[in-house]
C-alpha positions in Angstrom: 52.6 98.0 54.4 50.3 96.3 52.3 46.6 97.1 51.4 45.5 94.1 53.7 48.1 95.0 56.8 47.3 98.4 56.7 43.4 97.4 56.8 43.8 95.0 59.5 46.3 97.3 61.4 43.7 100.4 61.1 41.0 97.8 62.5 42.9 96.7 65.1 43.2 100.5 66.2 39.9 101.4 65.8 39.1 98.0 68.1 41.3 99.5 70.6 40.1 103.0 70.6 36.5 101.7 71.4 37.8 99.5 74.0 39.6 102.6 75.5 36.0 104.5 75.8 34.4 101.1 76.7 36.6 101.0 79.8 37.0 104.4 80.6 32.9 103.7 80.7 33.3 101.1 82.6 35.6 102.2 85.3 33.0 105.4 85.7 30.8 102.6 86.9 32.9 100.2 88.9 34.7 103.1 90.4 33.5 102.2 94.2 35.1 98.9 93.7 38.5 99.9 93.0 38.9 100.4 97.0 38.2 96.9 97.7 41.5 96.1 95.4 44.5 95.0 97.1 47.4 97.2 96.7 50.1 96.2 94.9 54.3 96.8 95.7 56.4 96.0 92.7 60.2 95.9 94.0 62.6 95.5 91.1 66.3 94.8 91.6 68.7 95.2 89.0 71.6 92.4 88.3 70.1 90.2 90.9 71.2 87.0 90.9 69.5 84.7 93.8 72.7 84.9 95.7 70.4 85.3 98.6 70.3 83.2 101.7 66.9 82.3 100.8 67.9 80.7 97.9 70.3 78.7 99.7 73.4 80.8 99.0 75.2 80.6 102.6 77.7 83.1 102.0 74.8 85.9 101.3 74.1 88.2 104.4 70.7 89.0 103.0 68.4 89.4 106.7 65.7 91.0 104.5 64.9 89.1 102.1 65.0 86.1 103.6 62.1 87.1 105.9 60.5 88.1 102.7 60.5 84.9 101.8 59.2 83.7 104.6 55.6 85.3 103.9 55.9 84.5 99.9 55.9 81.8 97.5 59.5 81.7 96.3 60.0 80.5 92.6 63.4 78.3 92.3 63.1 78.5 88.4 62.4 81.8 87.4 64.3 83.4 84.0 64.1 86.4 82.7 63.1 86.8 78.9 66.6 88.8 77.8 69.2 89.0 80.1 70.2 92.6 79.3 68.3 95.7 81.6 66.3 97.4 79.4 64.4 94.5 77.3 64.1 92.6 80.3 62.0 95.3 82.0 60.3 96.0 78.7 59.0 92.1 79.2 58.2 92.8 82.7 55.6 95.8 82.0 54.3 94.5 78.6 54.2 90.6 79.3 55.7 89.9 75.9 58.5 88.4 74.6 61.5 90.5 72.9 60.6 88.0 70.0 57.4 88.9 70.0 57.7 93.4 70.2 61.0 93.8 69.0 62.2 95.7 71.6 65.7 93.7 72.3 68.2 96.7 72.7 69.5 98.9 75.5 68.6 102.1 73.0 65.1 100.4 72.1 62.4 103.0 73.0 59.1 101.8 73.6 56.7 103.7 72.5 58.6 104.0 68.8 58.2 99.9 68.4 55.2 99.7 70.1 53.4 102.9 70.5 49.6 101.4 71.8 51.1 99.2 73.7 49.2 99.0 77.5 52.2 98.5 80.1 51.3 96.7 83.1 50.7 99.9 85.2 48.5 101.3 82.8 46.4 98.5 82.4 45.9 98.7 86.4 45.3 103.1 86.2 42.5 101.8 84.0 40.6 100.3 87.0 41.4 103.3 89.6 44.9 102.4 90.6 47.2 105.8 91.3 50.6 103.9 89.9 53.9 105.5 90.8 57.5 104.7 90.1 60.9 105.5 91.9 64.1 104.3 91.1 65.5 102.2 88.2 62.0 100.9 86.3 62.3 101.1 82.8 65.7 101.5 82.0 67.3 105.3 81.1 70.5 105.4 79.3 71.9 104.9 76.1 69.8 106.1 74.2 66.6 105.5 75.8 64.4 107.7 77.7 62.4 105.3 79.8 58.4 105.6 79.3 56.6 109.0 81.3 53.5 107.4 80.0 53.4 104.2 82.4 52.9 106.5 85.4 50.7 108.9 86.6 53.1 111.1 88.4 56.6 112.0 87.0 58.8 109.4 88.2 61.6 109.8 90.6 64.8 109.3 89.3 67.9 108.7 90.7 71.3 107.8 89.6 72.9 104.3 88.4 75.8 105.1 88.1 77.3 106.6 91.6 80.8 107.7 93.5 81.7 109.4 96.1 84.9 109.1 96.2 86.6 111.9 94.1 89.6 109.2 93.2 87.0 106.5 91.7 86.6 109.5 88.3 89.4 111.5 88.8 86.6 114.4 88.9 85.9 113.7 85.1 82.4 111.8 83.5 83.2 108.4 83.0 82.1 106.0 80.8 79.4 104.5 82.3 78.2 107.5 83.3 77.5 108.8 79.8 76.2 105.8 78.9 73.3 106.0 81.7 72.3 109.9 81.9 72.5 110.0 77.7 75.5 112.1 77.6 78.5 112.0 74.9 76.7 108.9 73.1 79.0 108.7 70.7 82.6 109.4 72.8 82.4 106.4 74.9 85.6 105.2 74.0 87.4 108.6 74.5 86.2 108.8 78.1 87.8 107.3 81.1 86.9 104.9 83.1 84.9 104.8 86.4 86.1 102.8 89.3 85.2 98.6 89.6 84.1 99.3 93.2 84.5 101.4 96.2 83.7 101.7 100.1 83.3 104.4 101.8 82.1 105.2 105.6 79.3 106.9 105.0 75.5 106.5 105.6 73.3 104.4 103.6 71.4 107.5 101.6 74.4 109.0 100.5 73.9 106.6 97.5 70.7 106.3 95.7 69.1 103.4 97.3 69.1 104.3 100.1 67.2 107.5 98.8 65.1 105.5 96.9 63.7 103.4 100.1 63.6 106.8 102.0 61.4 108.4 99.1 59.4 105.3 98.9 58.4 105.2 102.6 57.0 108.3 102.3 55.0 107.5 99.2 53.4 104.5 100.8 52.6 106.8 104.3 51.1 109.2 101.4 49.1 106.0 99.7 48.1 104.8 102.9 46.3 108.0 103.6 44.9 108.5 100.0 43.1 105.0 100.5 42.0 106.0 103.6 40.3 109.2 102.6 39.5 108.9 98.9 39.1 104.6 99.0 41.9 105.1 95.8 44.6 101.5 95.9 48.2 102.3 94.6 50.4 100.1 92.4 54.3 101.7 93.2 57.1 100.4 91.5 60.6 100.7 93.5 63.6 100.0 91.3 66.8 99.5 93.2 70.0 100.0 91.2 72.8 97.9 93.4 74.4 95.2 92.7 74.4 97.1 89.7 78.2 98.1 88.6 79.9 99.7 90.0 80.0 98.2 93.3 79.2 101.3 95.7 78.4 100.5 99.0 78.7 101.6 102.8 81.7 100.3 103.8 79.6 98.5 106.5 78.1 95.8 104.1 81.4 95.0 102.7 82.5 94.4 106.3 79.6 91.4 106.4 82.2 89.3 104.4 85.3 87.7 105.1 86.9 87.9 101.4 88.8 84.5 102.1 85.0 82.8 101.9 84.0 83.9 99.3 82.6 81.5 96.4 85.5 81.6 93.6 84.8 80.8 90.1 85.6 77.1 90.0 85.5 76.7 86.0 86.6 80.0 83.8 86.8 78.4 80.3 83.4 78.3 78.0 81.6 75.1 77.5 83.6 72.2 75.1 81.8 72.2 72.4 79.7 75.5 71.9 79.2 77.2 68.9 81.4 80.3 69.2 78.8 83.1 68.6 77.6 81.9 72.2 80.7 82.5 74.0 81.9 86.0 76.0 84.6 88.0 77.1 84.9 91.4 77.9 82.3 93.5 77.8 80.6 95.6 80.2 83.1 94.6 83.0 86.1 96.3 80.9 84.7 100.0 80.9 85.3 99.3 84.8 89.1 100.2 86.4 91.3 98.5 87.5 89.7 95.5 85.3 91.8 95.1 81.9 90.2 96.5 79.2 91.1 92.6 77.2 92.2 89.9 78.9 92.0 87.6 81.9 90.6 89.0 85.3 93.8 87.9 88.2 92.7 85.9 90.9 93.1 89.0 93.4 90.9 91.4 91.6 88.2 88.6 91.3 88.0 88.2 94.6 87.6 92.1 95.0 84.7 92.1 92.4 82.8 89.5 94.3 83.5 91.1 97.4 81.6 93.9 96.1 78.9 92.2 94.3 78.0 90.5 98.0 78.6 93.6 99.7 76.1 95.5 97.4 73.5 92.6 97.6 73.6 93.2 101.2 73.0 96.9 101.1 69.9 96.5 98.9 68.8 94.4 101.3 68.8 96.4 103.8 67.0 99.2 101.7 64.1 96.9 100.9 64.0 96.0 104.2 63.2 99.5 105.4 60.8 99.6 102.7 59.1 96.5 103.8 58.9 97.4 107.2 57.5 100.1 106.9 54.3 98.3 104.8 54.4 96.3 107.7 54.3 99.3 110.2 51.6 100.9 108.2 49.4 98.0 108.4 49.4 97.9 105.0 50.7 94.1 104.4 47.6 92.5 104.6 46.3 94.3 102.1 49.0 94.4 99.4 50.6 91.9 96.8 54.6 92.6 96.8 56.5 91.2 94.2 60.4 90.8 94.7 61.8 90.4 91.1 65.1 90.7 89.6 65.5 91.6 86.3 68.4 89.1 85.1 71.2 87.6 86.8 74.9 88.2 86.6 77.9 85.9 86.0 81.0 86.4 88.3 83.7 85.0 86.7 82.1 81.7 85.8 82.8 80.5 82.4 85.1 83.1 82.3 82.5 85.6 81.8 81.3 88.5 83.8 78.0 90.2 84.4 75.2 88.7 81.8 74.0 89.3 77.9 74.5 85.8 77.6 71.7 82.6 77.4 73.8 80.5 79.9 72.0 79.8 83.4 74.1 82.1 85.4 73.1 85.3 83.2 69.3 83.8 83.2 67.9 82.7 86.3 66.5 85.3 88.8 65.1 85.6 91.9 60.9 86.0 91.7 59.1 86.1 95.2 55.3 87.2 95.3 53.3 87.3 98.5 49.7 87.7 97.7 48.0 87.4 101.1 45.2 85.0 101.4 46.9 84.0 98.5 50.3 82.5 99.0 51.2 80.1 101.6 54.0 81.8 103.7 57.2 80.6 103.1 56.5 78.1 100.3 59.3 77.1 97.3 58.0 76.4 94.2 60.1 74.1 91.0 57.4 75.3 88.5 59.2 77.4 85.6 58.6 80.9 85.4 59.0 83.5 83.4 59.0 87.3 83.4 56.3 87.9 81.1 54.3 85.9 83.8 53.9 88.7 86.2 51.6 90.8 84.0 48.8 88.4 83.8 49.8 87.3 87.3 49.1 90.5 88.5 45.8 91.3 87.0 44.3 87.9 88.2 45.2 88.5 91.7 43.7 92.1 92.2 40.6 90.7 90.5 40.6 92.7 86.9 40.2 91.5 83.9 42.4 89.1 81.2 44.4 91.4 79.8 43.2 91.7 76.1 46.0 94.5 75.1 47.7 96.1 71.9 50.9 94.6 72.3 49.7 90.7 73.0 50.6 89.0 76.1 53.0 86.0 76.0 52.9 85.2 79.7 50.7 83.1 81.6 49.2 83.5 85.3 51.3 81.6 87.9 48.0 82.2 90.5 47.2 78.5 90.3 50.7 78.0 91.3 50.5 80.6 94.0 47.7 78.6 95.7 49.3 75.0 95.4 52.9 75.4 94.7 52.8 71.3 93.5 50.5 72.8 90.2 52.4 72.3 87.0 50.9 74.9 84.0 53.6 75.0 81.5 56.8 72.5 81.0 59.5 75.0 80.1 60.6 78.7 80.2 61.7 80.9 76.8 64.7 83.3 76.5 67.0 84.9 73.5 69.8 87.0 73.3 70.4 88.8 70.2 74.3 88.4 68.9 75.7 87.8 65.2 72.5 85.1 65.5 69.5 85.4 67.6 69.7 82.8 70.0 66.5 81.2 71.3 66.3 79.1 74.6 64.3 76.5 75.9 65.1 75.9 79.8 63.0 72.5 81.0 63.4 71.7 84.5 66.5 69.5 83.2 67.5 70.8 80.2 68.4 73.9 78.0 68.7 74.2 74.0 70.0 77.0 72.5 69.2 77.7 69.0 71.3 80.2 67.3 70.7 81.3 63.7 69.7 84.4 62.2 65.8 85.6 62.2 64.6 83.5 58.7 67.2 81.2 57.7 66.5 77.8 58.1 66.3 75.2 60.8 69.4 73.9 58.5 71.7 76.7 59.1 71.1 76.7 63.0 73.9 76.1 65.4 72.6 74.6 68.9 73.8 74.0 71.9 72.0 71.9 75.1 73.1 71.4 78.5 71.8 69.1 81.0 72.0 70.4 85.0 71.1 67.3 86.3 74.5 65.6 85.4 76.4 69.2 84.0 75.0 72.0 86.2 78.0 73.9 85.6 77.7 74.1 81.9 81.0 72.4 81.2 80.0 70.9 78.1 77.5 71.0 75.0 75.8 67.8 74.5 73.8 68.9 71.5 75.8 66.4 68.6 75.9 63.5 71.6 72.2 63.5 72.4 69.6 64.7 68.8 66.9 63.0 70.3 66.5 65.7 73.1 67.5 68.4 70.7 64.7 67.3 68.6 61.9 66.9 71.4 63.3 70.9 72.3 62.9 71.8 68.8 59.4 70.8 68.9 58.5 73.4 71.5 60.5 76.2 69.7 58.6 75.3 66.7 55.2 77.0 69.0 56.2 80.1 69.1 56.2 82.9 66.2 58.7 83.6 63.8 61.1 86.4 65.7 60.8 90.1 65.0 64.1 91.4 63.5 66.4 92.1 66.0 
């Protein structure tokens, strides 16, 4: 570190440090006015495509959610900023891009990239929130320990990674289980695989969603009564892990579908045309029996894996729906912003490729819903692009705090002026990378996306790109990048606004 970086790094510090007293200060002041906050339920769903009746999927049985969105403002264009679990939920809680902290990897740990940074339910302890978590909220697993310090009381865990029946391990630790509780890092290969799915008759806590609802029920009857008494407002996060691989659910929700309509993949070969560090096969899928560990995926077993990707949407439903009713039950909704977000969506077979860690639109696009009451206008849609960094600042505006001015630098931008009129435009496109061979950068417009793929530093010249158009291609069949370099050059233009890219 130079003479100059190290100056302006120790500055920035001390800047911080007497912002930290400033506020602390502050909030010793303003403490009476933290109970006239609204309270805020953060409801994160991992692999959550919007294959949800809501978003006009009409083979999802999805009751819940749908009546959710009913009472929110439901964004048709939302992206994530990585489609991978644990970067993505590091964008959530710090509002910046991977690009932007570094943090792109399942192993990344926060706090050694970024160790000032202010995550979204800290900044909100700073003005008398009591913030919780349950559930999957910052990713735990391979390598990475999730972040203790977001919280203000130890976080309930629960597992990812679930069977009950004995024949889905073979009474061994699979894969995929040592990959998410940090075991045998470095045997993957030598253990055997977990089951793709199973079904079993059984009641909906006997996996851990269900728990996860039950537990958070009885922290919101606990909040309820802390705000009642003591005038303190709660921020509780709720990760749910299903449709999350593998497919574990009551036999009940599987039942909800006829497998014979169920949507098939109707195109399984990568776009004509595409540079080939963009493509996928394999992957996560394979560490998953009875799916080969290379190769295609027969028609039969496809059918079986969307089966239980539907069937596990539906159970998480249900889950958040107990959760929801019981805000409702408490009298609590008319005092608390909920935000329905997933952190990434999930091919099935399209393209050929399964679950996500691609930039294509299936891997990308997620479900965002926020009901902010007096806010939102119940059961609104919006077109506007959005992103996940968005929620941060999003948040903050709503319960009445301050612009974030934090360590790490926010990237996202406040959506509240489209909560209010859902016709309000505020930006034109939304951002996302995945890190391969290349970093690839995306711009998604409402019509288009480019894909830029080179390594951090090389030049513009050495780039690869790819763009699609889903007006006239919504299926990605083909890249029209070399057949249309006027759009790829009016796409450049907006990747030429951001930074230059932390290393990967």
């Amino acid at each position: 570190m130079s003479g100059w970086t190290a100056g302006r790094e120790g500055q920035r510090r001390g800047c911080w440090g007497i912002f930290g007293f400033l506020m602390g200060w502050m909030l010793a002041c303003v403490g009476g006015q933290a109970g006239d906050r609204p309270n805020v339920l953060m409801i994160l769903v991992d692999d959550l495509k919007p294959a949800l009746g809501c978003y006009g999927d009409v083979v999802a049985r999805t009751p819940h959610l749908d009546r959710f969105a009913a009472r929110s403002l439901r964004f048709q264009l939302a992206y994530c900023n990585q489609s991978v679990c644990a970067p993505s939920r590091f964008t959530l809680m710090l509002g910046a891009h991977s690009t932007s902290t570094g943090l792109y990897h399942l192993g990344s740990r926060l706090r050694s990239v970024q160790p000032e940074a202010v995550t979204l339910p800290q900044y909100f302890a700073r003005f008398g929130y009591r913030t919780e978590s349950l559930g999957k909220v910052f990713h735990i697993g391979h390598g990475n320990d999730g972040d203790a310090a977001s919280f203000a009381v130890p976080h309930f865990s629960d597992r990812v990674i679930e069977y009950l029946d004995p024949a889905s391990t073979g009474g061994r630790l699979t894969r995929e289980e040592a990959f998410f509780s940090n075991q045998r890092l470095g045997e993957i290969g030598k253990l055997p695989r977990g089951a793709a799915f199973e079904a079993p008759d059984v009641d909906d806590e006997r996996y851990a969603d269900g728990r996860v609802a039950a537990e958070t029920i009885r922290r919101l009857q606990q909040a309820k009564e802390r705000r009642e008494l003591e005038g303190v407002p709660f921020f509780v996060v709720a990760g749910f892990v299903r449709p999350h691989l593998p497919f574990s659910a009551p036999k009940k929700y599987w039942d909800l579908y006829d497998p014979a309509e169920l949507p098939m993949p109707r195109r399984e070969q990568l776009p004509e045309g595409a540079p080939e560090v963009a493509g996928k096969r394999g992957g996560e899928i394979s560490n998953y029996a009875p799916v080969p560990e290379s190769g295609a995926i027969e028609v039969d077993l496809q059918r079986q894996l969307i089966h239980g990707y539907y069937a596990s949407t539906s159970y998480v439903d249900a889950q958040i729906g107990k959760v929801l009713d019981e805000l409702e039950r408490l009298g609590l909704s008319e005092k608390t912003i909920v935000v329905l977000w997933g952190d990434h969506g999930f091919h099935l077979g399209d393209l050929g490729i399964w679950t996500k860690h691609t930039n294509y639109e299936q891997a990308n696009r997620i479900p965002l819903m926020i009901s902010a009451p007096g806010v939102t206008m119940p059961g609104s849609s919006t077109r506007q692009l959005a992103e996940s960094v968005d929620v941060y600042p999003t948040l903050a505006e709503l319960a009445g705090l301050p612009v974030p001015d934090v360590p790490q630098g926010l990237d996202g931008i406040s959506l509240v002026p489209v909560l209010r009129n859902p016709e309000r435009r505020i930006r034109d496109h939304a951002y996302h990378v995945y890190p391969k061979a290349k970093l690839g950068r995306a711009i998604r417009t409402e019509r288009y996306r480019l894909v830029e793929w080179k390594r951090v530093g090389d030049p513009e010249t050495a780039a690869e790109y790819e763009l699609y158009d889903y007006e006239v291609d919504p299926e990605e069949t083909r890249n029209l990048a070399g057949r249309h370099p006027e759009i790829v050059s009016q796409l450049q233009q907006r990747l030429r606004v951001y930074p230059q890219p932390r290393r990967p």
